[in-house]
C-alpha positions, 0 to 999 in steps of 0.5 A: 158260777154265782148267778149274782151280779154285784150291786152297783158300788160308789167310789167309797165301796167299790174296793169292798165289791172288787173283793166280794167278787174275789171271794165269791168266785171259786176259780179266781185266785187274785185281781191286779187292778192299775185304774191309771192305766184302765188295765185289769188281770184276774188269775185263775185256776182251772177252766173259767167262763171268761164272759160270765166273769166279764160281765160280772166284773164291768160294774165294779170297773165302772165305780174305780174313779183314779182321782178318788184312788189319788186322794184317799191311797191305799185301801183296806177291805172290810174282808181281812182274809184277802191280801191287799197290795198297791205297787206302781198305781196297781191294786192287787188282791189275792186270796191266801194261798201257799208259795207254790200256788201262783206257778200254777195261776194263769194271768189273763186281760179283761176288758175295761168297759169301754161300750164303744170299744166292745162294739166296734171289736165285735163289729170288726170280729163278725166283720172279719170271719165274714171277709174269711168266709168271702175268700174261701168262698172264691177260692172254693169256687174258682178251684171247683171252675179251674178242675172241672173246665180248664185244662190247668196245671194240677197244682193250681186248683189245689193251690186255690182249695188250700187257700179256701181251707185256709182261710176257712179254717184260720179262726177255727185253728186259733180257738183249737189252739187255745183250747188245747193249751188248757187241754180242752177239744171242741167242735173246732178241733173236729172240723179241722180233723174232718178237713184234714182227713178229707185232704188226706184222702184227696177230697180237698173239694169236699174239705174247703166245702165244709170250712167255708160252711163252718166259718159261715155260720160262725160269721152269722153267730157273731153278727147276732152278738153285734146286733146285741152289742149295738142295742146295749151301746145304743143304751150307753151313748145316751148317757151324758158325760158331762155336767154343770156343777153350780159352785158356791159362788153361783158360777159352774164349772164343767165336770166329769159326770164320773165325778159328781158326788151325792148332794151337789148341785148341778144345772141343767139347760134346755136341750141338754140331757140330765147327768144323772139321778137326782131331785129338782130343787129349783125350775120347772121343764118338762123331760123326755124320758123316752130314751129310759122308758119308751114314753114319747109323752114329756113328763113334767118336772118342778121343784121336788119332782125326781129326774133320771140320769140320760133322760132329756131336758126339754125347755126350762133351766133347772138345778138338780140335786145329785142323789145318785152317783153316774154308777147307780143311776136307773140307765146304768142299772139297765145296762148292766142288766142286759150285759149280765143277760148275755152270759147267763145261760138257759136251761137248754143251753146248759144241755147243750153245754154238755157237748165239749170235751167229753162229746169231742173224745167220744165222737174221735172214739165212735169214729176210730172204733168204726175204722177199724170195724170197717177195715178188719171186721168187714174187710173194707179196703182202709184207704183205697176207694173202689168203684163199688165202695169208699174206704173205710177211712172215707167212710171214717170222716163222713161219720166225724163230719156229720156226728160234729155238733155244731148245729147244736151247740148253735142252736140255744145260745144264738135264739137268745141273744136274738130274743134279749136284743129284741127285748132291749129295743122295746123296753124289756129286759131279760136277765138271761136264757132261763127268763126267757125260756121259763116265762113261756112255761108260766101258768100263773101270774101273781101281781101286786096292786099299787104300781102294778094294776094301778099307777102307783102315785095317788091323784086329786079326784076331788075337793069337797068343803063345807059349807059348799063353794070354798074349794080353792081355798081348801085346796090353797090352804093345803098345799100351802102345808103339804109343800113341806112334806115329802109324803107321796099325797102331799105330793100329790097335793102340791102338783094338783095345785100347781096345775090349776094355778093355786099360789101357795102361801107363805107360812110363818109357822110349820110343824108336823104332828105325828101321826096326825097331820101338819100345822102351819100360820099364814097371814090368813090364820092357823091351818091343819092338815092331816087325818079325819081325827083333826077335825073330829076333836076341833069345836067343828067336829059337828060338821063331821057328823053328817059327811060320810068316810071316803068313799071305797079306795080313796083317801081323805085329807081333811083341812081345818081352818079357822072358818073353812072346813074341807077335804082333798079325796085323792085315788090311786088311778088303774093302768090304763092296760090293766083290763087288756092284758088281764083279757089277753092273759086268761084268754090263754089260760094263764090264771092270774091273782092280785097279792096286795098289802091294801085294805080287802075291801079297796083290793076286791074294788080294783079286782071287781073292775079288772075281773081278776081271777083271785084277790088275797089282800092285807098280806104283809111281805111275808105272807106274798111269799107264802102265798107264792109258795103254796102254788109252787108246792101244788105243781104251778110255775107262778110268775110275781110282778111287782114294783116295791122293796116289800115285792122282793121276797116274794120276787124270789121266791117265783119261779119268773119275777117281774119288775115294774120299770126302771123307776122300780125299786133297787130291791125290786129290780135285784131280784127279776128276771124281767124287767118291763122298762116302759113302766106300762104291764101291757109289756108284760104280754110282749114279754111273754110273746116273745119268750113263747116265739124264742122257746118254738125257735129253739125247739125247731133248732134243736129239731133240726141240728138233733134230726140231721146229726141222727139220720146222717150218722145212721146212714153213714154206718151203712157207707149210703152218704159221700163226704159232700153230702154229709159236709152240706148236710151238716154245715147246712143246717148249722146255718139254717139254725143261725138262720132261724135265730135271726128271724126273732130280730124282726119281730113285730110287737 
């Protein structure tokens, strides 16, 4: 299957992704959508990973807005090759096909992506095979009690041991039967074979004892599936539902945050939480973003400053422009990521994946065939036990019981889950097994400069005028123009003045000049604001002469008035983690390299006060990906950490990408593997911990499940092990496994 993901759509679009999904998986031959009813139905053809095309599905059924189906009707897509059809408030599209073809379809329900819903069926899913687990646990036992010290009649403790093979087994029985349905056996087949011939031969004891074992360690895989729905969920709650839309006469009116469009306005009070992604565009407050980033610090927000949807208004009123619709905001973006995550499998546990139909039948026929050696080669009686040997049919089922790989199969899929929930609790996010397993095999570390190593937003560091002692004025007469310009340094600009209490003043004119600067008149004169040519071509160009460039890796805007000559030096300031984690990474042995667009000379400052290992600067976004290149083709695995849409290419050209933040950029968070939430690279070494700690885990569970499966198939051939020990023997470490994977829920960071 695609390892893409379709992009976030809006409500005029999601028709067009709801059909790029069609077409871009093999096995779904047509969709019936009915938003009404919130019910959707894909037919397919073949064996399909149904939680793969869950996961891709839920961001287009989270686009699908009724309201807007009502008022626009029947929609075409821009695919002509599909057949698109609306009946009773239904949507559905099929790929072309013969008229015979739909007789060999098979319909199944999705889930519409209701997160409490999902949570709560996992919680009750885990829940419930514990409580099965429970009961064939007490039946076992109180069977085991009954034979062993009362004198009870001989039907009541295998009356108590069914109860328990029941019990144990009853989920196992529900997926055998669906698998076989689709002509597919797994491990559920086998233990229910295994149990089965155990009562065939009167171990009811030793068959009870493996279904409770088995049924326990699938209780635990589900529980470390809630603990990951739970995270997510806790993501999702956050999210507000409604919002206070201003109307054109300056009332509101509440509305489904589902609803808003790009461009309206939207008023937001103190406690309240931001709806979604927009711009303030009037008001100032402070927000919590914590829910977003992990920062507990609130960030400041006045007019222009950009506000994230789930993120907490502290104190002031405020209005926002929309710019993002509910379905594109960074906090859906980020839930998506980590449901995406679940299903996209490692490496490993591709290997492990291996291990279904084909290892059922072969395990039934190493099995058979041993019968028979037994009994017509060895001349082992076939179902009679002796008191110097065990039948070869006993001997038969402790070989199925420990050849079931159960442990296995367990053994990769539950250390991820464990390693994405605890990632998603502290702010990083892992798009799947193989971010996780791949990271720890990194032995470079390629990262770009701006918003990476540095924060990525330039700040005033100093104001300089000429003559000396009229730097207000200077400071006052550019932000009054930089106010007018969107550009990050006069954004920079502005905020600085608004923090030293600089009133700006009203402007009588304003134009921008390319390239150069902008113009504006106040009551005080005319103004410019811009580059050094300004003042170098006005009759003050003298005063240019004897003031030296901006020093190494700031930038100068130079203001030019009628009796004022001056300029803002303004610098991109260093992560404060930077040093550490550069420390930390040659500490061990990773070889890390700054890839940057900057100046050499600005790039090799940053570099020097790091004590980075390597600096290639100038490098436009094709030349990162060649640079990327030429490590991997000299036999390194090279991580890339960026933030910006010119990181992308070369983000997927590594072998692990690494973005910078939810405020990262859409390119940017497309293509990682990782994404480090809390916008600080300090996670950058929480990552790669915990993708090192998951790696040791999985390799001590495929130790264990691969060591147990070995010995106790080997000593079975000899006739050497009962049925009770190898049930124990194989069941234990199925939940030793589970176990195992657990202990990475309680990492510390």
């Amino acid at each position: 299957m695609p390892n893409s993901t379709p992009s976030p759509p809006d409500a005029s679009t999601w028709m067009t992704a709801l059909a790029n999904f069609l077409l871009d998986e093999p096995s779904v031959e047509s969709i019936r959508l009915n938003p009404e009813a919130r019910r959707v139905e894909m037919a397919t053809l073949g064996h399909v990973d149904g939680e793969m095309l869950q996961a891709k599905l839920s961001e287009i059924l989270r686009a699908v807005d009724a309201r807007w189906l009502r008022q626009n009707g029947h929609v075409t897509p821009s695919h002509g090759m599909l057949d698109v059809q609306e009946k009773d408030g239904a949507f559905v599209l099929a790929k072309p096909s013969c008229p015979t073809a739909p007789k060999f379809w098979k319909w199944r329900d999705f889930a519409w992506p209701e997160p409490d819903e999902i949570e709560q069926e996992s919680e009750d899913e885990w829940r419930t095979l514990a409580l099965q687990a429970g009961i064939c646990a007490v039946a076992l036992a109180a069977g085991y009690i009954t034979e062993r010290f009362f004198s009870a009649p001989h039907w009541l403790p295998k009356s108590l041991f069914a109860i328990s093979l029941v019990s144990g087994g009853w989920d196992a029985a529900k997926d055998t039967w669906e698998n076989m349905r689709e002509r597919r056996l797994d491990v559920h087949f086998l233990m229910l074979a295994v149990a089965l011939g155990a009562v065939s031969i009167g171990a009811w004891e030793e068959g009870a004892l493996l279904l409770f074992l088995f049924s326990t360690s699938g209780a635990l895989e589900h529980f470390v599936m809630f603990r990951t729905h739970r995270e997510i969920n806790a993501l999702t709650k956050s999210a507000p539902k409604f919002a206070h839309v201003l109307q054109p006469d300056g009332s509101t009116a509440d509305r489904a945050v589902q609803s808003l469009q790009v461009g309206e306005v939207i008023v937001v009070k103190p406690d309240e939480l931001f709806a979604v992604d927009g711009t303030v565009i009037s008001g100032s407050t402070a927000a919590d973003e914590s829910t977003l980033t992990g920062e507990a610090v609130p960030i400041p927000k006045e007019a222009g400053a950009p506000i994230y949807g789930g993120t907490l208004n502290q104190w002031g009123l405020v209005h926002v422009r929309v710019d993002r619709l509910a379905t594109q905001s960074a906090l859906a973006k980020i839930i998506t990521l980590i449901q995406t995550a679940q299903h996209l499998r490692a490496p490993s546990q591709r290997f492990t994946d291996r291990f279904g139909t084909r290892y059922t039948i072969l395990t039934l026929s190493v099995v058979a065939a041993m019968f028979f050696i037994w009994w017509l080669a060895l001349g082992i009686p076939p179902f009679e036990n002796t008191v110097a040997s065990k039948s070869s049919f006993y001997r038969a089922m402790t070989l199925l019981v420990v050849m079931s790989p159960c442990a296995l199969v367990l053994s990769i899929p539950s250390a991820i889950l464990a390693a994405i929930a605890w990632g998603a609790r502290r702010g990083v996010l892992f798009r799947g097994g193989a971010a996780i397993e791949k990271l720890a095999e990194v032995d470079v570390i390629a990262m770009d400069k701006t918003g990476t190593l540095t924060e990525g937003e330039l700040k005033v560091s100093r104001i300089e005028s000429f003559p000396a002692g009229r730097e207000q004025e200077v400071l006052r007469i550019a932000a009054s123009l930089e106010a007018n310009s969107n550009h990050p340094i006069a954004r920079a600009i502005t905020q600085h003045a608004k923090a030293q209490g600089i009133e700006m003043e009203k402007l009588a004119e304003f134009q921008s000049i390319t390239g150069q600067g902008l113009r504006g008149r106040t009551e005080r004169g005319l103004s410019y604001v811009g580059r050094r040519e300004l003042v170098k071509d006005s009759p003050l160009g003298a005063v240019l002469a004897a003031v030296p460039d901006a020093p190494l890796g700031f930038s100068e805007v130079w203001v030019l008035h009628e009796q004022i000559v001056g300029r803002v030096l303004l610098k991109d300031e260093i992560r404060a983690g930077s040093r550490g984690v550069l420390e930390r990474l040659a500490a061990d042995g990773v070889r890390t390299i700054m890839l940057t667009g900057d100046r050499r000379a600005a790039a090799a400052e940053v570099g020097e006060k790091l004590g980075i290992a390597e600096v290639r600067a100038g490098l436009h976004p094709e030349d990162k990906v060649a640079a990327i290149r030429e490590l991997t083709q000299s036999g390194h695995k090279v991580a890339m950490v960026g933030d910006g849409v010119n990181d992308a290419p070369s983000l997927a050209a590594a072998y692990v990408s690494v973005a910078m933040g939810a405020r990262g950029s859409d390119a940017a968070l497309e293509q990682s593997d990782v994404v480090l939430m809390q916008d600080k690279i300090e996670k950058l070494l929480s990552a790669r911990r915990i993708s090192e700690r998951a790696r040791r885990i999985i390799q001590q569970n495929l130790v264990i499940s691969l060591g147990s499966v070995i010995v106790m198939a080997v000593a079975s051939l000899f006739g050497i092990v009962p049925l009770t020990v190898g049930v124990l023997t194989h069941e234990g470490s199925t939940v030793v496994v589970c176990l195992n994977s657990l202990r990475l829920l309680f990492e510390k960071e």
